[in-house]
C-alpha positions as CSV (number, residue, x, y, z in Angstrom):
1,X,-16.2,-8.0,20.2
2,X,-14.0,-11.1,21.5
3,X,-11.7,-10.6,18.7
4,X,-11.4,-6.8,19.5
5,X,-10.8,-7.4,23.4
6,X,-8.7,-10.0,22.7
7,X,-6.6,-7.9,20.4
8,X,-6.4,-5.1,22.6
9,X,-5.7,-7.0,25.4
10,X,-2.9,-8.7,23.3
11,X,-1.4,-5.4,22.6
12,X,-1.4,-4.0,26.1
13,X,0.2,-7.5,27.8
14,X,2.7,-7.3,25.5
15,X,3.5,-4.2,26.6
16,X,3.7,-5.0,30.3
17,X,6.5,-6.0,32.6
18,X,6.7,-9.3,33.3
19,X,5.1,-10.2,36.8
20,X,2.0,-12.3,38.2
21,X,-0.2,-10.0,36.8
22,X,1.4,-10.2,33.2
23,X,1.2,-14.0,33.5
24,X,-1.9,-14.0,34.5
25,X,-3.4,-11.8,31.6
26,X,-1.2,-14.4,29.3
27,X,-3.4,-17.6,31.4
28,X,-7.0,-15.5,30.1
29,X,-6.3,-14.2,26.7
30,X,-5.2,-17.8,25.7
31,X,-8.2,-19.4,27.3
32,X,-10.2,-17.3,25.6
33,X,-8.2,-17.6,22.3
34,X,-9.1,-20.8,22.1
35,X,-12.7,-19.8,22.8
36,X,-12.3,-17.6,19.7
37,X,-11.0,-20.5,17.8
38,X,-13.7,-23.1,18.4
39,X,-16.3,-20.5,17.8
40,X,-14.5,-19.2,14.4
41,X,-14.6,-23.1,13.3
42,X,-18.5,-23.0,13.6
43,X,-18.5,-19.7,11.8
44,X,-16.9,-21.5,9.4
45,X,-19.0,-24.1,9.4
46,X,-22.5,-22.2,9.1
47,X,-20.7,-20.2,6.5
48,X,-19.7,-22.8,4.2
49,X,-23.0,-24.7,4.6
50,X,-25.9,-22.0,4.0
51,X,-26.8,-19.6,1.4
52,X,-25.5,-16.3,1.4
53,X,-27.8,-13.4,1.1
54,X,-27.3,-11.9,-2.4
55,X,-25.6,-8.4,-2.3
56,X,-28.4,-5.5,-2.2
57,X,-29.3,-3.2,-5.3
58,X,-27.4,-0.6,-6.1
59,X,-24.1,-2.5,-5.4
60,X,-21.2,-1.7,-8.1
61,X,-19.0,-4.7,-8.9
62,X,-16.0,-3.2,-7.0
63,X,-18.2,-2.8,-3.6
64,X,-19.4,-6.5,-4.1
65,X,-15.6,-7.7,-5.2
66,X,-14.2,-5.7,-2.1
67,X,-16.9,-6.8,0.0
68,X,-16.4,-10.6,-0.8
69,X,-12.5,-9.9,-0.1
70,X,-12.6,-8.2,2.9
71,X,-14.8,-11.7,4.3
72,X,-12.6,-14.1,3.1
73,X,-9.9,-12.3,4.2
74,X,-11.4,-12.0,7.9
75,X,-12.5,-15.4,8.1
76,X,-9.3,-16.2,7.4
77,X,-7.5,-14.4,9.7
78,X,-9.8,-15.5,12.6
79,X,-8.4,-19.1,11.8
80,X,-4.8,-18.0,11.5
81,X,-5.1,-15.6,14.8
82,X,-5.6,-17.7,17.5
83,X,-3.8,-21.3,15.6
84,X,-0.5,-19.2,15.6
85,X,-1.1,-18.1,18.9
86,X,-1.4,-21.8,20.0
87,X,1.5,-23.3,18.0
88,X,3.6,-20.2,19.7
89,X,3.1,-21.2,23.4
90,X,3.5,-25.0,22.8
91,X,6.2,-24.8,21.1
92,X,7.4,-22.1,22.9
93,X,7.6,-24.4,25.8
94,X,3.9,-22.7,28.0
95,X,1.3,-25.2,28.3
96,X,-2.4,-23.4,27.6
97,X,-4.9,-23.8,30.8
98,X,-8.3,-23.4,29.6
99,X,-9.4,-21.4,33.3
100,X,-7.8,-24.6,34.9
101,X,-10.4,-27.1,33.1
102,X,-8.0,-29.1,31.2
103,X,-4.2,-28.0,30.2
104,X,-3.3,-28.7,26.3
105,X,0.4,-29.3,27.2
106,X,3.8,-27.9,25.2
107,X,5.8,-29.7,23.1
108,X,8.2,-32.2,25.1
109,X,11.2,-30.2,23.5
110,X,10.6,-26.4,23.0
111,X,11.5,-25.3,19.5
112,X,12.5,-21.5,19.6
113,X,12.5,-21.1,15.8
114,X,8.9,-22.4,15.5
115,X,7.9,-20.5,18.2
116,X,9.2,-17.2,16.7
117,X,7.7,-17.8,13.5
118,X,4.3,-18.1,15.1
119,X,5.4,-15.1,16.9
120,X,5.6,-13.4,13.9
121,X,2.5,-14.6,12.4
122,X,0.5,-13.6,15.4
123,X,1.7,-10.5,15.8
124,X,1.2,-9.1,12.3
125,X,-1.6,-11.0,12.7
126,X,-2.9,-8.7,15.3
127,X,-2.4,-5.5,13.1
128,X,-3.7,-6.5,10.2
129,X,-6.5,-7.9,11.5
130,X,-7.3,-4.5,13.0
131,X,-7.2,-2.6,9.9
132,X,-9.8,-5.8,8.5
133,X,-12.4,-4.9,11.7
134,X,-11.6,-0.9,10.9
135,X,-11.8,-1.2,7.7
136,X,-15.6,-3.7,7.9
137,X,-16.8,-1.0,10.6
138,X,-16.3,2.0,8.6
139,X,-17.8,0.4,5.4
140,X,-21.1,-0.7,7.4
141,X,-20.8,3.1,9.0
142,X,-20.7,4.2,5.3
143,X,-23.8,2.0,4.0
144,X,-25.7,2.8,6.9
145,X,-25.4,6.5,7.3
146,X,-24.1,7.6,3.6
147,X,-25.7,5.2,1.0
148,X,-28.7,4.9,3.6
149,X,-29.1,1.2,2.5
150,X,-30.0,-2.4,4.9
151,X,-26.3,-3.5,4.8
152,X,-25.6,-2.9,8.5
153,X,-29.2,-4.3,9.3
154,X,-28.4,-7.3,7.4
155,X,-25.0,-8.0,9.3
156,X,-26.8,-7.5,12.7
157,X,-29.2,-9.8,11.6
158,X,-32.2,-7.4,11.6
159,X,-33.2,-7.5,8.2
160,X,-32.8,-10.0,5.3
């Protein structure tokens, strides 16, 4: 759900004209980013260090091969997400508040090129991390309501 609000929100600010109420949308969705980002580093951790539940009868190779991909894939883009979105504000000269806490300051010199980059990276970030959460939802949709099976049950942690 954060990684949906934040991409939404990402989408929409991007959108607006710049303005106090612009700015202070950017001043959120990067504190929370970096919520995101702490969080998707213990989701990494927990994932790397426990056993994985072993995919459910009835599974063909291609839904567990897909299945594994479309993980990885996600994981990955929650590390990428919010580390581009970082390295684009420093070095794009903005300093990230985290809700006025503690500031992580930019780069002494800004570097435009870096900061495009990152830019880049972010931004197809965004999309194709969307089609990833589309994609996972209407796969757990299809398992729960089609092939009638405990897949969705098992990602909601209501059955093992």
């Amino acid at each position: 759900i954060i990684a949906i609000t934040l991409i939404t929100v990402g989408f929409i600010m991007a959108d607006m004209e710049d303005g106090d109420d612009k700015w202070k949308i950017y001043a959120i969705h990067k504190a929370v980013g970096l919520i995101f980002l702490v969080l998707a580093l213990f989701r990494w951790y927990w994932l790397l260090s426990n056993e994985q539940p072993k995919s459910l009868p009835g599974w063909s190779k291609a839904e567990i091969g897909i299945g594994h991909a479309t993980k990885w894939l996600l994981m990955l883009m929650v590390l990428i997400m919010p580390t581009a979105g970082v390295i684009m504000s420093l070095a794009g000269g903005h300093d990230i508040s985290f809700f006025g806490i503690f500031t992580i300051q930019a780069l002494a010199e800004e570097n435009k090129a870096v900061a495009g980059i990152f830019h880049e990276i972010h931004e197809y970030g965004a999309i194709i991390i969307s089609i990833i959460i589309g994609l996972h939802i209407l796969a757990a949709l299809k398992h729960h309501l089609l092939k009638k099976d405990q897949t969705l049950n098992r990602m909601l942690g209501r059955n093992k």
